[in-house]
N, C-alpha and C positions, 0 to 999 in steps of 0.2 A: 301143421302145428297143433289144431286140434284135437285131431287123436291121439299125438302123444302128449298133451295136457289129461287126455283120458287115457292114459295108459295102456295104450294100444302101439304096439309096433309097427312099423311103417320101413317095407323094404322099396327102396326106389335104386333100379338099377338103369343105370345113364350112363353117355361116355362125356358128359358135359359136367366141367367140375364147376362152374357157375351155376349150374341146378341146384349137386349135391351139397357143396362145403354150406350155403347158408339154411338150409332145415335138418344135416344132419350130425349124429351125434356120436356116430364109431363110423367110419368106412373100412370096409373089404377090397381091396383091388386084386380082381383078376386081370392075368395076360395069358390069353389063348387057353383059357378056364382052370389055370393054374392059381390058387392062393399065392398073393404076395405081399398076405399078409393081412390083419384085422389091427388097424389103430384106432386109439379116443382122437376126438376132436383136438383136444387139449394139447395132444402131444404130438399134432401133425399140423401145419402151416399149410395154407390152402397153396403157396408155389411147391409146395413140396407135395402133396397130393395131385398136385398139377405134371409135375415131372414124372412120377409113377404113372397116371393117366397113359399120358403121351407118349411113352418107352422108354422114359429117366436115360440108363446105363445104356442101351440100345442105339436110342439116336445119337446118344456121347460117341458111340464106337462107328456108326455111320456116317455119321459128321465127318470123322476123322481121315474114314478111309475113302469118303468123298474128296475131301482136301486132297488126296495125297493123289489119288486117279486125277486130280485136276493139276498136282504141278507135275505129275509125269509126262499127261498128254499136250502141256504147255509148254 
């Protein structure tokens, strides 16, 4: 917090978004070093940098096709 009161920038790269969302002010999320993208604070909800984190659309589609392998082999 204090170097950016000094106007210094501060990259903190983590895969913990309880670190990032409370000192930062734009995040970048990469997956597998692909951009997915640079938002403001402002315009991203920490469960919503949270689901990007985690594999958002990813785990939606593995979820699914977990379910479906589990009522086929049930």
């Amino acid at each position: 917090v204090k170097a950016a009161a000094d106007g210094l920038a501060v990259i903190l790269i983590t895969h913990n978004v309880h670190h990032a969302y409370p000192v930062g002010n734009s995040f970048t999320v990469l997956n597998r070093g692909k951009s997915l993208g640079t938002y403001e604070k402002k315009d991203l909800s920490r469960e919503k940098l949270l689901g990007m984190m985690a594999g958002g659309e990813e785990l939606d589609k593995l979820e699914i096709e977990l379910k479906e392998m589990n009522r086929i082999n049930n």
